[in-house]
N, C-alpha and C positions, 0 to 999 in steps of 0.2 A: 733888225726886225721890220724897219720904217722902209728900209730899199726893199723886203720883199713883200710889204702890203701895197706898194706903189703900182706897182705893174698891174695887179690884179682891179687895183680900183680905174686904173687906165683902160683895161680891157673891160669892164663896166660902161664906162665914157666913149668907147670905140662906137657902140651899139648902133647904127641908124638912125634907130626910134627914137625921137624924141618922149613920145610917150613913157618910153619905159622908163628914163631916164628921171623923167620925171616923179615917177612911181617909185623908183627907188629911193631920190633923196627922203619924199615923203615919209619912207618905211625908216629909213635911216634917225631919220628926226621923232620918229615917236618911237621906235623900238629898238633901246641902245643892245641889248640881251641877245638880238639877231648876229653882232658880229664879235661877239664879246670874247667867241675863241681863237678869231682871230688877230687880237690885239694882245698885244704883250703882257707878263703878269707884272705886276707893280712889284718893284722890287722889297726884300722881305728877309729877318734872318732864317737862313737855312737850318730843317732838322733833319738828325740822326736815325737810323732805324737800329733797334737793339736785335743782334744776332738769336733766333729760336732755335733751342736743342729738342729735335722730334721725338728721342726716349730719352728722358732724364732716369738719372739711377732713383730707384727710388727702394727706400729699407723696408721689407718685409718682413713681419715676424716671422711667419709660418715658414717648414723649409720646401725650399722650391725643388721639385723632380727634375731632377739633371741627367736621367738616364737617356739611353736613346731608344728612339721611336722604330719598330721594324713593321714594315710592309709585308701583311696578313698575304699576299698572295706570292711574295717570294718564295723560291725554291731550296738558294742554296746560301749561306752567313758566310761572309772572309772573317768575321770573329768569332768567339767563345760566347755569347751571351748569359746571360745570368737568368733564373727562373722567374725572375720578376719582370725582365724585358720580354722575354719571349711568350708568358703568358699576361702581359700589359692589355688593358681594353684599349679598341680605335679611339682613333681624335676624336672629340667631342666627348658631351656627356654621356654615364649610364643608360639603356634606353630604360625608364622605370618598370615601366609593363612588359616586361618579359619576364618568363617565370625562372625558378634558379637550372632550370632542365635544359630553357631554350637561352640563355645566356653565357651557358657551359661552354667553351670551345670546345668543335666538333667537324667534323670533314667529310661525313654523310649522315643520312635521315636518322640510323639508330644511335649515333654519338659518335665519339673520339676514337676509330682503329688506327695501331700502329702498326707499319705493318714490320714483321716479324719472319727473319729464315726460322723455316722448320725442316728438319729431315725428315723423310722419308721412311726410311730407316726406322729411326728412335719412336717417331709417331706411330706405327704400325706395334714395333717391342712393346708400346707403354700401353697400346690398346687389346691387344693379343692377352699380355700380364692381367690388366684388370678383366680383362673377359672370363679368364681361365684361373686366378688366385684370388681376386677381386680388390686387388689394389694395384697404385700406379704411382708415380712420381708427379708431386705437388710440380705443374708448371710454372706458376710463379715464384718457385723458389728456387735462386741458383744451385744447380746441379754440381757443382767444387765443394758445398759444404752440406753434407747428405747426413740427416739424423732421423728421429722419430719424427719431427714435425714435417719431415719432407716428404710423406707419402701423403695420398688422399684413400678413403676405401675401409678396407681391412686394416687396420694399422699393427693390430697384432697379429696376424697374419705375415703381414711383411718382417715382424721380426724374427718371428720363428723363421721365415726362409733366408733371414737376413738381404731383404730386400734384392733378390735374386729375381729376374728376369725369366719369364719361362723361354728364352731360350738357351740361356746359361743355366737353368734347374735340373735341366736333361741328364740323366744318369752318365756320366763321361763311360768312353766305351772302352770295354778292354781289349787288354792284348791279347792279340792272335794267339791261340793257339800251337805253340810250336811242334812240330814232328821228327821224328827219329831220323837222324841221315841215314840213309839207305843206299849210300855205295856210288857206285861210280856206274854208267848206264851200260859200259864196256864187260861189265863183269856179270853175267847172268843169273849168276846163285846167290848174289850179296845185294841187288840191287832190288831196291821196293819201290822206290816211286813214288805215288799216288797212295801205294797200298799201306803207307807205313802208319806205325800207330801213331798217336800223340805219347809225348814226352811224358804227361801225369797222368796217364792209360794206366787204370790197375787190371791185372787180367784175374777178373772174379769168376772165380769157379763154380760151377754148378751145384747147389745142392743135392743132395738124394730126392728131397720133396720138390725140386724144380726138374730132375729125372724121371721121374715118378710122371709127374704130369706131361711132358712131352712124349711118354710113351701113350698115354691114355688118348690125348688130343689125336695122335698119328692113327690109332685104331679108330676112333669113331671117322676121321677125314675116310681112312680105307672102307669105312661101312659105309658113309654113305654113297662113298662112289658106285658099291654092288647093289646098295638097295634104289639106286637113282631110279625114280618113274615107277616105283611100289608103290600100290595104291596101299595107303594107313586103312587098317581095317576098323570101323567105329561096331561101338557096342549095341550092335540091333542086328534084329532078324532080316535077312537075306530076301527071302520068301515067306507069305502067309499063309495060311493052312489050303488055300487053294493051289499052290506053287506058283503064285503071281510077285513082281517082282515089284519094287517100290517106285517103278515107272505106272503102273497102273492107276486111273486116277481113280481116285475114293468115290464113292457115291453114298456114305454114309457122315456127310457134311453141312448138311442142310441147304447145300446149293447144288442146282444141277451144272458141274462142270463141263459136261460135256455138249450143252446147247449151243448152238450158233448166235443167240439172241443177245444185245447186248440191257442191261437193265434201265429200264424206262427213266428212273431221274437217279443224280446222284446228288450227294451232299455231303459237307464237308468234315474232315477228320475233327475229333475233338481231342481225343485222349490216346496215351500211347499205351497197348495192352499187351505188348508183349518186344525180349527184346533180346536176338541171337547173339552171343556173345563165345569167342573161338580162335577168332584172329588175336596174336600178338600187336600187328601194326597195324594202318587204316587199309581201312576196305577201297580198292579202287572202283571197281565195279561188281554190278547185281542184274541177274537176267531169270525172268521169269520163266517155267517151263511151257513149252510152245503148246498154246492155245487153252487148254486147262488152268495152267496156273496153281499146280499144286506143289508141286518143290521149287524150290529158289537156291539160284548159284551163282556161287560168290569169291570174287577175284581178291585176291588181296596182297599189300606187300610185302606179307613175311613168306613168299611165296608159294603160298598154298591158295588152291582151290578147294572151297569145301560147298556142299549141296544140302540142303535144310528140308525140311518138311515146315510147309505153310499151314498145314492143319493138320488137328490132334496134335500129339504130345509135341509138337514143331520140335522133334532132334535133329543134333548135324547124323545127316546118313553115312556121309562119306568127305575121307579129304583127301583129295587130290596130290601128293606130292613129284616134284618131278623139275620145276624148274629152278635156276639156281639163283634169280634175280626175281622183283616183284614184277608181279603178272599187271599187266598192262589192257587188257582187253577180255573176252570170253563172247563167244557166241552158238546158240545150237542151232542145231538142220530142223530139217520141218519135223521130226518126230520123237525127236528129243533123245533117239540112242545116242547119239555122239556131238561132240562140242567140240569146238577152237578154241586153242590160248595162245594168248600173245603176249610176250613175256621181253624185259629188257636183257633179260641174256642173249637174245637174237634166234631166240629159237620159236615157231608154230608148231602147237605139239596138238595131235588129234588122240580125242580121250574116249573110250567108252564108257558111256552114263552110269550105266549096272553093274558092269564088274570094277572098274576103275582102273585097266589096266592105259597104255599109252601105246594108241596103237602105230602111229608114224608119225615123226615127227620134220619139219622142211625151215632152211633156211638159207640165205643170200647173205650173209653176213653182217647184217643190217639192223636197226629195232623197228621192230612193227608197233604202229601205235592204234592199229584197228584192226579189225579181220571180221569177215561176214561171209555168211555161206550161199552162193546164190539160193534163192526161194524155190523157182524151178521146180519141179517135181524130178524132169528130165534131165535136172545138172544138179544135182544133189552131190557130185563127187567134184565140184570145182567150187575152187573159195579166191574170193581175194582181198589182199592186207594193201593200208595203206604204209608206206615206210618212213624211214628218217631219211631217206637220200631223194625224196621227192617224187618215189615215183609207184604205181600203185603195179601189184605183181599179183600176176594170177596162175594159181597151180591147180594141179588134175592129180585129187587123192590117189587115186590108182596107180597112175606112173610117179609121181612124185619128182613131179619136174615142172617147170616154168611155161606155160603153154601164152603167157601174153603180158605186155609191160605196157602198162598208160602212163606215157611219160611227158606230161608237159606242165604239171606245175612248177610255180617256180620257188616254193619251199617243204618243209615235210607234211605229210599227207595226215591230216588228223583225223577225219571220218567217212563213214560210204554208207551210202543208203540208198536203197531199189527202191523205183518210183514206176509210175505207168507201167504196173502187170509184168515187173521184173525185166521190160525190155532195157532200160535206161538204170543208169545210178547216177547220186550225184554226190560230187565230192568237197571236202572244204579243207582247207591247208591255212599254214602257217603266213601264205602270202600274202593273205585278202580277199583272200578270190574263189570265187563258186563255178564249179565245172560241171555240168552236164553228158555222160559221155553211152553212146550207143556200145549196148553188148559186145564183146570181144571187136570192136573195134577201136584205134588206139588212138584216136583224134578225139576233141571234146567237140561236140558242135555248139555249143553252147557255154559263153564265158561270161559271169557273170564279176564286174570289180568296178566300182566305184572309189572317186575318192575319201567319201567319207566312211567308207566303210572299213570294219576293225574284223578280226579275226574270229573265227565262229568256230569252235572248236567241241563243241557235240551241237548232235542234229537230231530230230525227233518225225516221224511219217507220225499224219493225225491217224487216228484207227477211222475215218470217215465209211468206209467199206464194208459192206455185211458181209458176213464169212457164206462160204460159197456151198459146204457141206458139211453134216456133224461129222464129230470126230469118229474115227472108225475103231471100233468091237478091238478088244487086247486078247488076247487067245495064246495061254499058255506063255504070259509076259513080253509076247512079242507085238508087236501092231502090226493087225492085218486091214487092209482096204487102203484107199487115197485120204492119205491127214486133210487134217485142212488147210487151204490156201484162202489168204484173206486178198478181196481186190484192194489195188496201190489206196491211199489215204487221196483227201485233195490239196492238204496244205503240210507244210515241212517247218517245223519251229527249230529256230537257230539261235542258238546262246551266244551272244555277242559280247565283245569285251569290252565295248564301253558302255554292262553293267543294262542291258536291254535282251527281252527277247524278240528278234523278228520272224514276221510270218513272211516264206516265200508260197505263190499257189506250185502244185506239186504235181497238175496236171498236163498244161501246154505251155505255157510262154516262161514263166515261172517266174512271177511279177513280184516284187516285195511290193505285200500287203501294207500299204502306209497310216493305214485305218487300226490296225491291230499291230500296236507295239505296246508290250508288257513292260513297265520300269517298277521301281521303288527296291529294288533287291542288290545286294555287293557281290560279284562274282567277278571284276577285274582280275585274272592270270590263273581264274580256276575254269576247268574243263566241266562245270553242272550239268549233268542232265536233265534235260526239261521231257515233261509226260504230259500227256491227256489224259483225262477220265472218260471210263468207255460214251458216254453220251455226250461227248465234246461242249462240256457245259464250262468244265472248271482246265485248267492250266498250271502247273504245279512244275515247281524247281527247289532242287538246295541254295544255298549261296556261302556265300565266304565267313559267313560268321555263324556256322551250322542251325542256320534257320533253316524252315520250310516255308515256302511261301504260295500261297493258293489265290490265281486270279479269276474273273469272271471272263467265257471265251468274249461274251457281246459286247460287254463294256469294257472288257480290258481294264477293271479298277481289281487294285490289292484287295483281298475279301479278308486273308487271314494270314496271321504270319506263327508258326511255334518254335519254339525253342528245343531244336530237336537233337542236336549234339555239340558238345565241348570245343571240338573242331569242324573242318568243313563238313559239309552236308555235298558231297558229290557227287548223290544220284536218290534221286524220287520215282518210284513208280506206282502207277494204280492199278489195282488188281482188275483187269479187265472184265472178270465175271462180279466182281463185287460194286456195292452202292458208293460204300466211301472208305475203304479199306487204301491204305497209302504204305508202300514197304520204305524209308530212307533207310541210306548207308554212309558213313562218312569218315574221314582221317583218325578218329578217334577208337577205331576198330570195333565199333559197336553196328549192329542192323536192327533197325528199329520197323514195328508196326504198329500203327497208327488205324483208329477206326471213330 
């Protein structure tokens, strides 16, 4: 230790300075503590250090959790775990503030899903059953041991079907029907085929009283085929002591029928005072006699036609027989002898008013769903129907033949109505769509189809027009002088099927009126006809649930609604000469009048 403090206190001594040297012994001699680390330690007996164990065992009472710890964010275990490891809290303590909800293990916001195969199949069977039986198979309970506790629902329900599935409930089907072998296909006389009976075929012989009636049924088929288009004779007088016929109109009514004038205000129906009853089935349609308005004729589907008396004892005068399907349509010429019918049998049968015979009858093989007779005074002998094949056909009574076809809609032709002074008509179809089309010409020039627009399937001319002259002197039952011709209306009301009536104007451009749309009424997939009151005040329809419904023309607001038949209400009219007289007709086979 002394050789290796030697050197260093030599290189001390090396130093040049005497000064320092100086300085140093000085330090030396008062401060022995300065070198005291590097002097040797005094020698001394040496101590041991005792060995420290960092975990001593130490005895616990309590027993210590020896299980193992599994990491909350693994996926997959190489062992079998116990319910106690697998649901153990994390390291560390309980947190205390959390509540028993948010301490739950959990693996999204609403709690603990496991996730679970489910068929397809069984899920749909088990939902189907309880929709339709109204139970279902308890899902938390294994499906291998199936009892009463296993359903949920109806439980005795399920035991009476003994827990049968509706699609295992279904009636098992039986066996085919087996048939008689019938030969071999070689042999002509032995071989049936197709034709042969069944095997538990009893061949049940006719009775006398099932005789009996097959003869009876065969003679009435055979009469009616001779009496087809005999007019039914009803019980009334022909003629009245003047030898006038029941075309004549009355003048002992309290109205003058036969003025041109229409009546200064109307207003609206309250009570039903009277009510035609004749049809077996509903009434399709009702048309008032031209320009008077004193009989009413009436289409119906047990196909007859019958014509009414509007005042005094209002009886059926006559009825119509002749077509062998319900009548579809009815329209008269200006002077009321004769009428069109359009009938689903596919026949146009022209009728005389008076005697009720069928004077010619025209068809294309087709159903007509309209027919109108031009107004004309000049073409009183040409009509034209709109059909089921789309296309509107016009015949010439005289010849009885087809003299013009307007063929360009593009579905069947629901209605026709003359407008501007009978030069034009205009049509509405199945398709959408409004056609405007010039006199026997076969192009429309005017198409009207929007997209928002729905099917318009009756169409109404406003009576705007003053009638042009009174009705001419009946002399000896026949009408002599020019009937009257009313000028075109200026607006056309269309029954729309989304449950709206629109007004198109019916003079030039023929604009939908967007000012004047009538709503609050159900007529979706019914054909109503919509009326005016002669002084264009009110607006009147049936609708689908055999109301009447009466709006104001100005304001377009619902005024009045009545409950006028069981079934649809499929045509309203107003008596052109009266204040507030309303004829409905509807499905229910009843014709009501309303004052």
């Amino acid at each position: 230790m002394s050789s290796a403090i030697a050197p260093l206190v030599s290189y001390g001594s090396d130093s040049g300075s005497e000064n320092e040297s100086e300085t140093a012994s000085d330090h030396d001699s008062t401060d022995p503590d300065a070198t005291a680390h590097l002097k040797p330690l005094p020698a001394a007996p040496t101590m041991t250090l005792a060995v420290l164990n960092a975990a001593p065992e130490v005895a616990v009472k309590e027993s210590v959790e020896t299980g193992k710890h599994l990491d909350p964010s693994l996926k997959e275990v190489t062992f079998n775990p116990t319910f106690e490891t697998l649901f153990a809290p994390e390291f560390g303590p309980v947190n205390p503030f959390k509540s028993q909800q948010m301490a739950a293990p959990r693996n999204m916001l609403s709690g603990y899903a496991e996730p679970a195969h489910l068929n397809d199949f069984m899920f749909e069977q088990q939902r189907r059953t309880f929709s339709t039986f109204g139970y279902a198979l308890d899902p938390s309970v294994g499906t291998t041991e199936v009892s009463n506790t296993s359903y949920i629902g109806a439980v005795d329900e399920a035991e009476k079907n003994k827990g049968l599935t509706v699609f295992e409930s279904g009636a098992k089907k039986t066996e085919k029907r087996r048939k008689v072998k019938g030969g071999e296909a070689g042999e002509i006389e032995t071989f049936l085929g197709p034709w042969a009976k069944y095997a538990d075929e009893k061949d049940g012989a006719k009775t006398e009283e099932q005789k009996e009636l097959d003869e009876i049924t065969a003679k009435r088929q055979k009469k009616g085929r001779n009496e087809e288009e005999a007019p039914a004779e009803e019980k009334t007088d022909m003629y009245d002591y003047q030898g006038r016929s029941y075309l004549h109109v009355p003048q002992d009514v309290g109205i003058n029928l036969r003025t041109a004038d229409v009546p200064d205000k109307c207003y609206l129906p309250k009570k039903q005072i009277h009510v035609w009853s004749g049809h077996t089935k509903g009434v399709s349609a009702i048309r008032l006699f031209p320009a008077s308005g004193h009989l009413l004729l009436s289409a119906s589907m047990d196909c007859k036609i019958k014509l009414w008396e509007v005042y005094n004892e209002r009886r059926c005068i006559r009825t119509f027989i002749g077509h062998s399907k319900a009548v579809r349509d009815i329209c008269f010429n200006n002077t009321g002898t004769q009428f069109m019918s359009a009938a689903y049998d596919r026949y146009l049968k022209l009728w005389d008013s008076e005697t009720g015979q069928c004077i010619s009858r025209f068809t294309n093989r087709k159903v007509p769903y309209c027919v109108k007779f031009n107004p004309d005074e000049d073409k009183q002998n040409l009509f034209v129907a709109g059909m089921s094949d789309k296309k509107i056909v016009q015949w010439d009574i005289r010849s009885g033949e087809v003299v013009q076809e307007y063929d360009r809609h593009l579905g069947a032709v629901n209605t026709i109505t003359f407008v501007d002074e009978n030069r034009r008509f205009v049509s509405t179809s199945d398709d959408k769509s409004l056609r405007v089309w010039e006199w026997d010409i076969p192009v429309d020039f005017k198409y009207i189809a929007e997209p928002s627009m729905h099917s318009m399937p009756a169409v109404t001319l406003s009576p705007n027009g003053k009638r042009c002259r009174q009705i001419g002197e009946q002399i000896g039952g026949r009408r002599s002088g020019t009937p009257v011709r009313e000028i075109s209306g200026k607006w056309l009301a269309c029954q729309s099927m989304d449950n709206q009536i629109l007004i198109f104007g019916a003079q030039n451009r023929f604009r939908l009126n967007k000012k004047k749309i009538f709503k609050g009424h159900m007529v979706a997939g019914y054909a109503c006809q919509v009326d005016f009151s002669p002084d264009m005040s009110y607006v009147v329809s049936g609708d689908a649930d055999g109301k009447l419904n009466i709006w104001d023309w100005k304001t377009t607001k619902l005024y009045h609604r009545i409950k006028a038949h069981d079934k649809v209400c499929i045509s309203a009219l107003w008596h052109p000469h009266e204040t507030s007289k309303v004829i409905t007709c509807g499905w229910d086979g009843q014709i009501k009048l309303w004052d």
